[in-house]
Wavefront OBJ file of the C-alpha trace (Angstrom):
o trace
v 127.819 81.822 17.766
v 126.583 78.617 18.789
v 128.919 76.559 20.870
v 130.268 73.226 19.674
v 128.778 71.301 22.258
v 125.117 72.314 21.535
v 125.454 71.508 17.929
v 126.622 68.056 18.778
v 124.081 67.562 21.501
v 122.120 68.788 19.168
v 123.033 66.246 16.062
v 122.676 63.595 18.994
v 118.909 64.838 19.419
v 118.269 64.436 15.856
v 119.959 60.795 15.148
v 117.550 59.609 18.134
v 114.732 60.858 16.414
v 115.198 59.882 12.816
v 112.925 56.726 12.925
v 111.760 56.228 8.730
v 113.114 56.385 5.669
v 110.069 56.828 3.022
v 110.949 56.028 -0.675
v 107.824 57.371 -2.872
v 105.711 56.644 0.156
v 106.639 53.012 1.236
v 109.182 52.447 4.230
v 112.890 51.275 3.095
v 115.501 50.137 5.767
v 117.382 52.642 7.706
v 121.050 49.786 7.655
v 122.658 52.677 9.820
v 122.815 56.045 11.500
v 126.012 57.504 12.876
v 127.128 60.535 14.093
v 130.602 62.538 14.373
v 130.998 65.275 16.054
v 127.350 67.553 14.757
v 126.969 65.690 11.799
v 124.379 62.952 11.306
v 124.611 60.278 8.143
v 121.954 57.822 6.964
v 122.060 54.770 5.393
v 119.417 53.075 3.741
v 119.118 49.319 2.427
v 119.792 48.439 -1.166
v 116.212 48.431 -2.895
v 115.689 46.702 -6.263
v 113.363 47.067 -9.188
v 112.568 50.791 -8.293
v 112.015 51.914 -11.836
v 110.968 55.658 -10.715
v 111.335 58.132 -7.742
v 108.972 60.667 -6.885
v 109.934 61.721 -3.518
v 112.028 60.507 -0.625
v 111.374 61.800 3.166
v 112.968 61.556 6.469
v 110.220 60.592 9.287
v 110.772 61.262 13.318
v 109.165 58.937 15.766
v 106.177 60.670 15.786
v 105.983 60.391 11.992
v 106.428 63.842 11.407
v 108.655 64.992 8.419
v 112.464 65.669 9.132
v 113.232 66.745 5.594
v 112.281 65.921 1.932
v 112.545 65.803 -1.250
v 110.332 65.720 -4.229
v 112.277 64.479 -7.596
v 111.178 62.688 -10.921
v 113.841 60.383 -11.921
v 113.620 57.584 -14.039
v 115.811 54.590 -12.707
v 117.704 52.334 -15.261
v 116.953 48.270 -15.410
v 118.918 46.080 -13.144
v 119.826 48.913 -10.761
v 120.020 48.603 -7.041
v 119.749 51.947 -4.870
v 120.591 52.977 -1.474
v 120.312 56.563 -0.232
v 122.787 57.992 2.201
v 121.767 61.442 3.763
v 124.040 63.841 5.596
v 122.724 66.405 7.704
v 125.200 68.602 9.822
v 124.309 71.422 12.578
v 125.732 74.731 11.770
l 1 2 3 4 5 6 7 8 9 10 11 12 13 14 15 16 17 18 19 20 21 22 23 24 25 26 27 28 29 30 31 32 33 34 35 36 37 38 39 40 41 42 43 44 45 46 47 48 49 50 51 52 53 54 55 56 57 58 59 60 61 62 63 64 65 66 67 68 69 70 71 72 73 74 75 76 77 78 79 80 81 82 83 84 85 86 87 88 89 90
């Protein structure tokens, strides 16, 4: 079992390395990243006049991919959209 004080070091090691937040390839606003305990949450700024997502990533400093996810959603008019992510080490 791992111990609760690697998986929050852990979650420590991964909010200093979260860096980008790509929404269908173009860089949105990280507003926020906090941590409790082993788990991580993200906060991106509101965007406006998305009218389609094809894929949203997670980048680390050296640009490599922390996680992602490929979707095709249509986005009603006059929407605003911020993405919140929550990633917690088990």
């Amino acid at each position: 079992m791992i111990s609760q004080v690697y998986r929050e070091r852990t979650a420590a090691d991964l909010k200093n390395r979260i860096t980008k937040v790509l929404l269908n390839g173009n860089e949105t606003k990280i507003v926020e990243i906090t941590i409790r305990g082993a788990v991580v949450k993200v906060l991106t700024q509101r965007e406006e006049g998305i009218k389609h997502i094809k894929s949203v990533q997670i980048l680390d400093e050296q640009n490599n991919v922390i996680t992602e996810r490929a979707t095709d959603l249509d986005v009603s008019n006059n929407r605003t959209l911020d993405f919140r992510f929550t990633f917690e080490v088990v």
